[in-house]
N, C-alpha and C positions, 0 to 999 in steps of 0.2 A: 390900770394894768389889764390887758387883753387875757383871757384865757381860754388861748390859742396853742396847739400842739402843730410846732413847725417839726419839721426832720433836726436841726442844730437844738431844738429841744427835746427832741427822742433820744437823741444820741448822749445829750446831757443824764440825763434819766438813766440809760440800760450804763453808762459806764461809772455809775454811781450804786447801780445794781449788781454791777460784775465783780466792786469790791468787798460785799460783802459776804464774809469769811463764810466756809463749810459751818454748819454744825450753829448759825446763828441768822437770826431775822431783823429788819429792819421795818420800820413801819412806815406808810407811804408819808406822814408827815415830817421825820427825817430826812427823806430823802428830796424832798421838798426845799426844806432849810438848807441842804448842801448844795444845791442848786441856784440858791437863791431867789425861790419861790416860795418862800414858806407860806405864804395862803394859799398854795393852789396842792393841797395834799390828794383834789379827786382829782384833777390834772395828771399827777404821776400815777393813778389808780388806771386814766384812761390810757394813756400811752403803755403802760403793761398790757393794759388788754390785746392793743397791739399789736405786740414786741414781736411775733413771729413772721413781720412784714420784715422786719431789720434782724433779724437775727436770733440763735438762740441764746437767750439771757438767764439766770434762777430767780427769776420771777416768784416760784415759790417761796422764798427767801422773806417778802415782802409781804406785811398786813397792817391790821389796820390798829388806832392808838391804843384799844385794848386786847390785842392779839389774838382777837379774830379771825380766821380763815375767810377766804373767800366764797361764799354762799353759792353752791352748785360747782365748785369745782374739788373732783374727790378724790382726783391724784395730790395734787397741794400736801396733804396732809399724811399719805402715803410717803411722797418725797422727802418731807420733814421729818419724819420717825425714822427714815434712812440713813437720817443725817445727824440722828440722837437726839432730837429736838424733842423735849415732853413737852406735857400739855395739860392745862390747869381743869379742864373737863373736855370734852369730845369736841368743839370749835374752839377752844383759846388757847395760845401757845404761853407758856411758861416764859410770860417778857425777864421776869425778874432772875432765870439763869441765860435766859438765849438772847436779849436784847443787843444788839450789835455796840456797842462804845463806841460812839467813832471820838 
């Protein structure tokens, strides 16, 4: 399996991104699975990096399998507390009430 970020695989990703609810996060290995990449969870990590090539998406929505923020981005976590999102110390987000169900 190539891990390759085509555009039909960007778009998989931000509208995988777009459904998840106000007020909750998903982790990039979920979104992964819904796609049907579930080994490539830095693959949907790279293509967010992205994402303002394709559009605006809530990217911040999106971390990692222990709900970790993104290291150097410090709106992230501003946008999240916006959004009622707590947080288990200063980088980890509260998976156990904010983790998205899908």
């Amino acid at each position: 399996m190539k891990n390759v970020l085509d555009d039909d695989l960007a778009y998989q990703i931000y509208s995988v991104v777009e459904e998840i609810p106000y007020g909750y996060v998903a982790t990039y290995g979920q979104i992964a699975r819904l796609i049907g990449k579930e080994k490539n969870a830095r693959l949907v990590g790279r293509a967010l990096k992205m994402s303002f090539r394709y559009g605006n998406f809530p990217c911040h929505r999106v971390v990692n399998h222990n709900g970790r923020l993104v290291p150097g981005w410090e709106e992230q976590k501003k946008l999240l507390t916006e959004e009622g999102i707590t947080f288990r110390d200063e980088f980890h987000v509260d998976l156990k009430k904010h983790n998205w169900q899908i």
